[in-house]
C-alpha positions as CSV (number, residue, x, y, z in Angstrom):
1,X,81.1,-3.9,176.4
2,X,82.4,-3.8,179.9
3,X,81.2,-1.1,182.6
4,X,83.5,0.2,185.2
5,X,82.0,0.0,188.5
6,X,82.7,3.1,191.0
7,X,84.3,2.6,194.3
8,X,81.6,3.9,197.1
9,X,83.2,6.8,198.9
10,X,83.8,6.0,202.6
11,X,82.1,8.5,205.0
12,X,84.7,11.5,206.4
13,X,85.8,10.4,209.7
14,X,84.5,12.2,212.8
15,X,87.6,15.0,213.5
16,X,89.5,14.9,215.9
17,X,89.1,11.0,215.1
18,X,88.9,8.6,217.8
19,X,90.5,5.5,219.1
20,X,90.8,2.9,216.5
21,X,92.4,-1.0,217.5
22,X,92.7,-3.6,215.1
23,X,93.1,-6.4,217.9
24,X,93.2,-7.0,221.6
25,X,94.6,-9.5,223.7
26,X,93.6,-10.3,227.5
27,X,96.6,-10.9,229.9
28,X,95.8,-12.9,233.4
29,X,97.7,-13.2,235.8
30,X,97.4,-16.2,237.6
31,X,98.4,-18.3,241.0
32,X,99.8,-21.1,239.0
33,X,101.0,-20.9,235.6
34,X,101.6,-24.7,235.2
35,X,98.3,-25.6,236.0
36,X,97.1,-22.6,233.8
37,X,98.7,-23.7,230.7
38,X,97.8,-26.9,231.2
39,X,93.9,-25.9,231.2
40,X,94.1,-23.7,228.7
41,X,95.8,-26.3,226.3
42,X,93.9,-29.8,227.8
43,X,90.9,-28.6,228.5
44,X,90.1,-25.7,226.1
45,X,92.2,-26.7,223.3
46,X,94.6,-23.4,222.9
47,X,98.2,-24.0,221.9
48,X,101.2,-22.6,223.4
49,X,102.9,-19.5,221.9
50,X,105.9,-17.4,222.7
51,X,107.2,-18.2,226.4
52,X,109.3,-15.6,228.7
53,X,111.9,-16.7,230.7
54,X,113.5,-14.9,233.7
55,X,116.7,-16.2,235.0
56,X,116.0,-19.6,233.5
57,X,112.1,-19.8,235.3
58,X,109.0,-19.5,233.1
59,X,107.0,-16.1,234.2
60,X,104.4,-16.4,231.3
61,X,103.2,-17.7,228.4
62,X,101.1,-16.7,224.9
63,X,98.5,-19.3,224.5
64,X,96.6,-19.3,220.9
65,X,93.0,-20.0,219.6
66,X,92.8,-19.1,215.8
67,X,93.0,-15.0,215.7
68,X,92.7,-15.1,219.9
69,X,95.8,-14.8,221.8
70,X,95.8,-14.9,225.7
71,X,99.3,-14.3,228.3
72,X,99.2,-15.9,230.9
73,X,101.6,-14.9,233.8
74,X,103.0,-16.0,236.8
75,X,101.9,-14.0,239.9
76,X,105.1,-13.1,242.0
77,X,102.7,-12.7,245.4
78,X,103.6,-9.4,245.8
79,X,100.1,-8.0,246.5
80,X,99.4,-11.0,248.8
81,X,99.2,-15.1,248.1
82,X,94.7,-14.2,248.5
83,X,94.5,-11.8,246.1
84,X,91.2,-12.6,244.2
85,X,91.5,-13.1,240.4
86,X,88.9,-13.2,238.0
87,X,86.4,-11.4,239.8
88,X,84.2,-9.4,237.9
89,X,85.7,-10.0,234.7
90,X,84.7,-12.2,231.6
91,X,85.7,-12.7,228.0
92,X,83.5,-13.1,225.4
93,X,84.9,-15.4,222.7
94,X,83.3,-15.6,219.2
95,X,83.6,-18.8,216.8
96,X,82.1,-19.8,213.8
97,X,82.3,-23.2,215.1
98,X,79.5,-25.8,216.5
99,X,78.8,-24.5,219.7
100,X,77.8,-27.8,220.9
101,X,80.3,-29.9,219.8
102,X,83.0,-27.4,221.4
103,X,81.3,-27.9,224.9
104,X,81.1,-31.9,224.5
105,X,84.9,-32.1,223.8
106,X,85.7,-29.7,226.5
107,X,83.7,-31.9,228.8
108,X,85.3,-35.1,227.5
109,X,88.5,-33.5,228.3
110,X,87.6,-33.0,231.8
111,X,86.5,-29.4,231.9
112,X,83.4,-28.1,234.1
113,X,80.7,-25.9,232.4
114,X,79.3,-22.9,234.3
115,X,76.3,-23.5,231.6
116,X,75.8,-25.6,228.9
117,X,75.0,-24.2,224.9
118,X,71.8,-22.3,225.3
119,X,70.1,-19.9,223.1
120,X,70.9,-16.3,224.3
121,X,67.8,-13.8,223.9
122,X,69.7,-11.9,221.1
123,X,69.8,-15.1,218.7
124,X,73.4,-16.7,219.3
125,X,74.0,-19.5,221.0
126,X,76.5,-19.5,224.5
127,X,78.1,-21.7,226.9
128,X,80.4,-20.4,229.7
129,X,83.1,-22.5,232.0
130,X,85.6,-20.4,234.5
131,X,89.7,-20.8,235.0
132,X,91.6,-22.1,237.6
133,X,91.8,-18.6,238.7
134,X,87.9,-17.8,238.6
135,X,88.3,-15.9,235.5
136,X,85.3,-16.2,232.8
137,X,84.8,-17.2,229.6
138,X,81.9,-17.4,227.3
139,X,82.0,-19.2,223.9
140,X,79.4,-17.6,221.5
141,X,78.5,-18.4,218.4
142,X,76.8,-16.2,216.0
């Protein structure tokens, strides 16, 4: 004879409830968007998604990594042509891929490591590499 098994009650949510996302996307701004997409697709391996289009010149770009999407825009140089980018700012990717393997095909595609796969203190294992534009990104895998 079957049993029924009974659904676990999820916990009341904390009133007034609080911010709750589902995803989130990073959006760069960059000096030049060729050269950009170009990186992101040859060297990293993301693939190009929606482009936009003003008066018949590309201003930006959705580029795609499995659930990770990142927009990449044009800068129109109206805060200045030395405006820093990428200061102070770095994403942390996850994958359930081989960490290693990812950096030796980003290096065979030309790409510079700020540090190789290394064993962070909190068990994963990491590799960064920075942008055109200085931005940074670390690759971790759990």
């Amino acid at each position: 004879m079957a049993t029924k098994t009974k659904k676990k009650k999820k916990p009341e949510r904390k009133q007034p409830e609080t911010l709750r996302m589902r995803e989130c996307s990073a959006s760069f701004t960059v000096n030049d968007l060729h050269r950009s997409i170009a990186w992101y697709r040859d060297i990293l391996g993301f693939v190009e998604g929606e482009r936009w289009e003003e008066d018949g010149v590309l201003r930006g770009v959705q580029m795609k990594a499995g659930a990770v999407d990142l927009m990449l825009n044009q800068d129109d140089f109206a805060k200045g042509r030395d405006r820093v980018k990428g200061a102070g700012f770095r994403l942390w990717c996850n994958t359930v891929q081989d960490i290693d393997r990812l950096a030796a095909d980003i290096k065979a595609r030309g790409g510079t490591l700020t540090y190789e796969p290394r064993d962070l203190p909190w068990g994963d294992r990491a590799f960064a590499l920075t942008d055109p534009d200085g931005f940074q990104i670390t690759i971790v895998q759990a």
